[in-house]
Structure formats: C-alpha cells, structure tokens
C-alpha positions in Angstrom: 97.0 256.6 93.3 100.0 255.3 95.1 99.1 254.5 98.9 101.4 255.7 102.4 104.5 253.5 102.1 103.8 253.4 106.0 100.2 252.0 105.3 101.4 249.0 103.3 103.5 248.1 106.3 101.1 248.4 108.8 98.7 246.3 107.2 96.3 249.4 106.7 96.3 248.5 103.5 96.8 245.7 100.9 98.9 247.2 97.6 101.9 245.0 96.1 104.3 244.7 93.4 101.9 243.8 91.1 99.9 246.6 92.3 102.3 249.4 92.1 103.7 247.8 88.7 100.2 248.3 87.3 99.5 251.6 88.0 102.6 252.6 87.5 102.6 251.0 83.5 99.3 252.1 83.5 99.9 255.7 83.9 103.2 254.9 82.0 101.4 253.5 78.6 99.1 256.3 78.4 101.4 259.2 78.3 102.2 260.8 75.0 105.5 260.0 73.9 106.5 261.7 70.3 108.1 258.9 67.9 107.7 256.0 70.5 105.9 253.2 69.4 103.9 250.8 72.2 106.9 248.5 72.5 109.4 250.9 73.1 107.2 252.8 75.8 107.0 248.7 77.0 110.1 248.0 77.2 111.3 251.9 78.3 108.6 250.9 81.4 110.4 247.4 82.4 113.9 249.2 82.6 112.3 252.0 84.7 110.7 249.3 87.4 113.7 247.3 87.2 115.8 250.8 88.1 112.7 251.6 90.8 113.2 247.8 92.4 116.8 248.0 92.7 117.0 251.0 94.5 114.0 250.2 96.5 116.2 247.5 97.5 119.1 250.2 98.7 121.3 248.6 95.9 125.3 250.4 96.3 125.8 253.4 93.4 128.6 251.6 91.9 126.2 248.7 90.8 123.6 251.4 89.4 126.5 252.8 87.6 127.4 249.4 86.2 123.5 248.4 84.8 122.5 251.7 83.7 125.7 253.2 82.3 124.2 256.6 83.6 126.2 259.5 85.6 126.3 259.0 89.4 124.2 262.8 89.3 121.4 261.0 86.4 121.4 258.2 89.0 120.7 260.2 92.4 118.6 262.8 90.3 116.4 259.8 88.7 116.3 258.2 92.5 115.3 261.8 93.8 112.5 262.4 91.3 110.8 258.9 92.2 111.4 258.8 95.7 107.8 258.3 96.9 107.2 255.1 94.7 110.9 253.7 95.5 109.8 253.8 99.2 106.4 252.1 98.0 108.5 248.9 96.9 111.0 249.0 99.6 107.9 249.0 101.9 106.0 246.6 100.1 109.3 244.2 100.4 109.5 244.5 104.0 105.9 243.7 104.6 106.5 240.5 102.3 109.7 240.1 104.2 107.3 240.1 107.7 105.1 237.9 106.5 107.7 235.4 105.4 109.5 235.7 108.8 106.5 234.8 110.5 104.9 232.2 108.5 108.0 230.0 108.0 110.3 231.0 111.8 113.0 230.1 109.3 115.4 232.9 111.0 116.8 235.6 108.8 119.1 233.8 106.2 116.6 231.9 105.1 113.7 234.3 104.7 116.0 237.0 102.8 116.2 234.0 100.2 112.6 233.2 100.3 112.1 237.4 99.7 114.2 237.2 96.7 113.0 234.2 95.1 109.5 236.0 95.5 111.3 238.9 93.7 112.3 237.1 91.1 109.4 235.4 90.2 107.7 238.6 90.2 110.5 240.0 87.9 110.2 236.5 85.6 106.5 236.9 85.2 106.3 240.5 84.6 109.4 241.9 83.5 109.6 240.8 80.1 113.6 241.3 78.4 113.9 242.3 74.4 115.7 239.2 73.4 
C-alpha cells in the first residue's frame, strides 16, 4: 500500500523510489492483461514510471507531449488518474533533496545536481530500455 506523501516527508516513514517502483511493478505484473506477454507488461511498466517520475518532477506539458506523443487531454487525464502515487515520488524527491541539502551545505545549485544524478542512477539501474 502506498504510504501519505506527507509521511515520507516528515520522516514518519521510510518508503523510496525503489519502494514505490516495487509495489507499483508488483501490482503491475500481476494484473491480467489479454495477449501481453511478461516483457511487454515489463517494458509497458518502465514507460508508465518513467511517465509517473517526470511528472512527479512538474516536468512542462509541452515536453510530455514531445516523449509520449499522447493528446495534451491523455496526458492531464493519465496525470489525474495517478495523482496519489505522482505526489509519492515528488515527495520522496524532496525528502532526498533535504537530506542532500543538509548532509553536503552545498547550497542549492549543487544539491539539485546531486538529486538528479541520484535520479538517474535509479533510472540506470532499474529502468531497463528495449534496445
């Protein structure tokens, strides 16, 4: 079960990408999808999270329209339906975001590159591209 979004930030808690990845692919994998093999539903999964981390990271419609090739109305109606887990990564990014702040003092410019080359590591080991 997906936790608060305001719990993750307040430390309540202790849920994270790879967290909310794996219960999300979890759930994902074991519903029944007619004439969809395992890899599809795999690879159907990683373009869902990567559409879930984008716009958990407020990324601008015009960009959305660009990757997904989808209807501004598909986008905002997708965005709509999984609002609750979208604010889950957003959150979990802004605790990781904290944490970095106060661990390195390295000002804001700095820790927003340390947040996404956590974010892309994540994405690297996870996220795993059709070639």
């Amino acid at each position: 079960m997906i936790p608060d979004p305001k719990q993750i930030l307040k430390s309540e808690i202790k849920y994270g990408l790879e967290d909310i990845y794996n219960d999300l692919r979890r759930d994902w994998m074991k519903s029944d999808f007619k004439d969809i093999d395992d890899k599809k539903k795999e690879e159907c999964f990683n373009g869902l999270f990567m559409f879930l981390m984008l716009s958990g990271e407020d990324k601008p419609l015009e960009i959305m329209l660009e990757i997904y090739k989808w209807t501004a109305g598909t986008i905002k109606e997708m965005q709509s339906a999984w609002q609750k887990e979208i604010d889950v990564i957003r959150h979990i990014h802004m605790k990781k975001y904290l944490e970095l702040y106060e661990q390195y003092l390295g000002g804001t410019s700095m820790t927003l590159k340390l947040l996404n080359l956590w974010i892309h590591d994540f994405i690297k080991k996870n996220i795993k591209e059709a070639l």
